[in-house]
C-alpha positions in Angstrom: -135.0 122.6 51.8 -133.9 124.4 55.5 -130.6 125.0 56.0 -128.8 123.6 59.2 -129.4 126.6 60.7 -132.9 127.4 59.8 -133.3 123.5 61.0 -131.7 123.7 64.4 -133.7 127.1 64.7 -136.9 125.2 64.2 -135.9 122.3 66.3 -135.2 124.4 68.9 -138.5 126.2 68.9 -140.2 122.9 68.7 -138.4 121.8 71.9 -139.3 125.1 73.5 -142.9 124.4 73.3 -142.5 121.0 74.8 -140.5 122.4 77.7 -143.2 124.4 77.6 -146.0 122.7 77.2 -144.3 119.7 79.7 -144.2 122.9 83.0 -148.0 123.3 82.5 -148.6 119.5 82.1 -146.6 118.9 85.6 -148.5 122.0 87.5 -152.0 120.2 86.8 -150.6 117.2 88.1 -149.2 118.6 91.1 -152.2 120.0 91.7 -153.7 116.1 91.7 -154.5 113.9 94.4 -152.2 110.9 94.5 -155.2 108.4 94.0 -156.2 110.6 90.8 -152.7 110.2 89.3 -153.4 106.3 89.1 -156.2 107.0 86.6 -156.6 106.9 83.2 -158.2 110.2 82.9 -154.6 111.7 84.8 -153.4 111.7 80.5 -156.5 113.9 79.2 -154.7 116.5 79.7 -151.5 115.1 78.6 -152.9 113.5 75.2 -154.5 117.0 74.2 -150.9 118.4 74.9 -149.4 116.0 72.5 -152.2 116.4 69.8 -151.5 120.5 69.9 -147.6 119.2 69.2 -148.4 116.9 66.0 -150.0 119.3 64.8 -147.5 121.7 64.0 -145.8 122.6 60.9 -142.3 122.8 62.3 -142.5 118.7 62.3 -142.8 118.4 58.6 -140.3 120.7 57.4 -137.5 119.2 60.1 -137.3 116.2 58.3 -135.1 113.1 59.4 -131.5 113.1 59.8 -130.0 109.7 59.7 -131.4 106.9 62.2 -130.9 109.6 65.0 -134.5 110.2 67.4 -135.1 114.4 67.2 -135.4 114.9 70.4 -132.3 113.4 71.9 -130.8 116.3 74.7 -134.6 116.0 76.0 -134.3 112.1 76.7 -130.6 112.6 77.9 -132.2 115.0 80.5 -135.1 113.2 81.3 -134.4 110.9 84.1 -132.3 113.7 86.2 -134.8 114.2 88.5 -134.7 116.5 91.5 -137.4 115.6 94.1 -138.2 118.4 96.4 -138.0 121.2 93.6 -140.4 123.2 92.0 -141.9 121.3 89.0 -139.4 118.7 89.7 -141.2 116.3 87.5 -140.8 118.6 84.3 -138.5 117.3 82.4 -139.3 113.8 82.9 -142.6 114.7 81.1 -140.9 116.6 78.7 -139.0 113.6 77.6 -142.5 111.2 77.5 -143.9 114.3 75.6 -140.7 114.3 73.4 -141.5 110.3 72.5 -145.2 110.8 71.9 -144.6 112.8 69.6 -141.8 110.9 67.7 -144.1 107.9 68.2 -147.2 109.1 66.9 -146.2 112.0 64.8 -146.3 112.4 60.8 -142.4 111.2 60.3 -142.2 107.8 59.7 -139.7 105.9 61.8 -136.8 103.4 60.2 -136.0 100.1 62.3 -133.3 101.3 64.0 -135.2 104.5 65.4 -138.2 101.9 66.4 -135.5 100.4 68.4 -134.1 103.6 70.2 -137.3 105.0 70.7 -138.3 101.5 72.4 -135.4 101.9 74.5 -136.1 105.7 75.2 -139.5 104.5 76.6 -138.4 101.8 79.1 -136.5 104.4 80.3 -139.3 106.7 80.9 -141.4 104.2 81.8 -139.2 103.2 85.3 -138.6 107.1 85.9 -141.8 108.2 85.8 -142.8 104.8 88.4 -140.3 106.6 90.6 -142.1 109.8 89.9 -145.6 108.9 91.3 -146.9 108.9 87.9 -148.3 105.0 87.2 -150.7 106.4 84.6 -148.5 108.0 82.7 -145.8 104.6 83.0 -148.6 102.6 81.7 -148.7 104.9 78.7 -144.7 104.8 78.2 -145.0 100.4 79.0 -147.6 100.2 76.5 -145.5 102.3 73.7 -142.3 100.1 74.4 -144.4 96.6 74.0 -145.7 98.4 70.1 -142.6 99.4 69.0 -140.7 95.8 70.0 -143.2 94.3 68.3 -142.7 96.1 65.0 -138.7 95.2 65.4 -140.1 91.9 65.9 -137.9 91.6 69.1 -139.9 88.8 71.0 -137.9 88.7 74.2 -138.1 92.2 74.5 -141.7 92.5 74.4 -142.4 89.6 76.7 -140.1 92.0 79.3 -141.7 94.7 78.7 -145.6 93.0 78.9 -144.7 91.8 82.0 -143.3 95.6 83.2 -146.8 96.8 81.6 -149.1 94.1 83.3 -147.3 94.9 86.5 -147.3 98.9 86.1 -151.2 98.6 84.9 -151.8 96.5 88.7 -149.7 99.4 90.7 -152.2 101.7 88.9 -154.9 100.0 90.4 -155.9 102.2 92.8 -158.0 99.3 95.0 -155.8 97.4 96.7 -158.5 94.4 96.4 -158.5 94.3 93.0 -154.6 94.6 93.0 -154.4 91.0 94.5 -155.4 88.7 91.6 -153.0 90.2 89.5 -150.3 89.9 92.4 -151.6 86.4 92.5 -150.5 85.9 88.8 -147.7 87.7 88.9 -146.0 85.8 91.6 -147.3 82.4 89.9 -146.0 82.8 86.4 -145.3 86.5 85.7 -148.4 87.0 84.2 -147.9 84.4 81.8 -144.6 85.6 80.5 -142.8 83.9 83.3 -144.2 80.0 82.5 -141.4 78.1 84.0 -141.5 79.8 87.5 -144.8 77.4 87.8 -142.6 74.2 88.2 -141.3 75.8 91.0 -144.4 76.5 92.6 -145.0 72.6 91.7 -142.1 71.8 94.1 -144.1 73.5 97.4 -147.1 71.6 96.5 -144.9 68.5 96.4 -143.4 69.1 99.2 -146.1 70.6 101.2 -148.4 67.9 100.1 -145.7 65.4 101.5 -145.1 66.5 104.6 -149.3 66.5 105.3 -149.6 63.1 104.0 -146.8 62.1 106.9 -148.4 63.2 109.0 -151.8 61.5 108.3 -149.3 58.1 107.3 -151.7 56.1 109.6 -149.7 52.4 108.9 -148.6 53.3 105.8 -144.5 53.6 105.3 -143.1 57.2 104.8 -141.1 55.4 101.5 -144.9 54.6 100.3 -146.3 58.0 101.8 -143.6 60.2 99.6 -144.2 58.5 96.4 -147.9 58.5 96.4 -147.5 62.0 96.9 -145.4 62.3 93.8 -147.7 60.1 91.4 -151.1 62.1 93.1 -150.1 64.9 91.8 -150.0 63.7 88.1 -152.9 61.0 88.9 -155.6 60.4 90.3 -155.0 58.0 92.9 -157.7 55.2 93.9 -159.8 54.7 97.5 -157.9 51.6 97.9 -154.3 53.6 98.1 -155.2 55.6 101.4 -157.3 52.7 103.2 -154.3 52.2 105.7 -153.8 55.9 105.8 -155.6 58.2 108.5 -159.4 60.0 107.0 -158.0 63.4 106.1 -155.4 61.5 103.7 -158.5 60.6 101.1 -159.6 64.5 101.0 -155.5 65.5 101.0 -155.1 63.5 97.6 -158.4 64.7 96.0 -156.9 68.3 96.6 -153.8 67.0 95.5 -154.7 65.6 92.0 -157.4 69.1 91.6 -154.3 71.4 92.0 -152.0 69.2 90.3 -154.1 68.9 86.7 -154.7 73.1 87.0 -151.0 73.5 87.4 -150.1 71.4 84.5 -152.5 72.3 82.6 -152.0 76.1 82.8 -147.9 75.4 82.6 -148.5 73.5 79.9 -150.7 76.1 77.9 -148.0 78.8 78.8 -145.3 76.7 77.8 -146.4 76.3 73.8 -147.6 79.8 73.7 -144.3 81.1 74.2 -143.0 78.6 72.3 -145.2 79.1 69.3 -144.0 83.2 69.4 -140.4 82.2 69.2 
């Protein structure tokens, strides 16, 4: 069994490497087109760096002391970030390297290190988004959504999904393909979000409304309003719209089409997050 000494010794060698290790990490990145760093293929480098870590013997013999993480003066100095100096981005790596390892290394985490590591991640995870580095806040997103979900901490996964579904669209390096998740996102929050939906069901209302009063023909605006409001649920019959002017029939076909999609997707979201309660 090391001594404190022989402990902090080894500890401080391990962190060395990582500091280490982290300079020559942020170098090839620098070094990187901006368009590069948004693929998955910008962490080759940085997965290798973490396997050469695990693998050291200095891990084993450190052991665990308490429900503290190891690496704790490398998170604290993680998100002081200098933009504009040399290797700026540095420690901020050094930190993600820091929980890799924690996270994937041959010490077995307790539930309340799961927890601060989680924590330690969503920190990294909006840093290194401030950084320029989306790839590598996927990876950090991603860690925090596994380790909430072994704390069995629903709420805080859901958050974090939705930080991970939105991180994994600004990695997107087309913007094109960026928009259907935009799309989602602004709908429902990829899913996690299900009751932003009924508000999107208020514009249709409304918008839906204020076309069919304008295509009333005889009909009153009373009558007009509350067709409007039933439409959307159900699908209204020919006979309804006779008085009304032509584009009213097409306006309530749209109408009912959009209004059995919205439901039924709300619906659907609702008793999923319901059922993970």
């Amino acid at each position: 069994m090391p001594t404190t000494d022989e402990r902090w010794g080894r500890l401080n060698s391990v962190i060395e490497n990582i500091d280490d290790r982290a300079a020559r990490h942020t170098e090839k990145l620098d070094a990187t087109s901006a368009a590069d760093l948004s693929k998955p293929t910008a962490l080759d480098d940085f997965h290798g760096r973490v396997e050469a870590l695990i693998d050291r013997s200095e891990l084993l013999s450190l052991g665990r002391r308490g429900n503290r993480l190891m690496f704790v003066t490398l998170y604290e100095r993680a998100p002081q970030l200098a933009p504009g100096t040399e290797a700026w981005r540095a420690p901020l790596l050094a930190g993600l390297l820091a929980a890799e390892i924690e996270f994937r290394g041959p010490l077995r985490l307790s539930q309340t290190q799961n927890m601060l590591l989680a924590a330690e991640f969503e920190t990294l995870a909006a840093e290194l988004r401030k950084a320029g580095l989306p790839a590598h806040a996927v990876l950090a997103w991603r860690r925090a959504v596994a380790l909430h979900r072994l704390t069995e901490d629903v709420q805080a996964e859901d958050r974090c999904g939705l930080e991970l579904a939105r991180a994994r669209r600004r990695a997107t390096a087309s913007v094109w393909r960026r928009i259907p998740g935009a799309i989602s996102d602004l709908l429902c929050g990829y899913g996690y979000r299900p009751f932003w939906l009924l508000g999107w069901v208020a514009v249709q209302l409304v918008v839906f409304s204020l076309l069919g009063l304008l295509w009333r023909g005889t009909v009153s605006r009373g009558d007009v309003v509350y067709l409007c409001t039933v439409g959307f649920l159900n699908p209204l019959d020919p006979g309804n719209t006779k008085d009304m002017a032509p584009p009213a029939e097409a306006l309530f076909a749209i109408e009912a089409w959009l209004g059995v999609v919205s439901m039924s997707v709300f619906f659907a979201l609702l008793v999923r997050k319901w059922f993970r309660l």
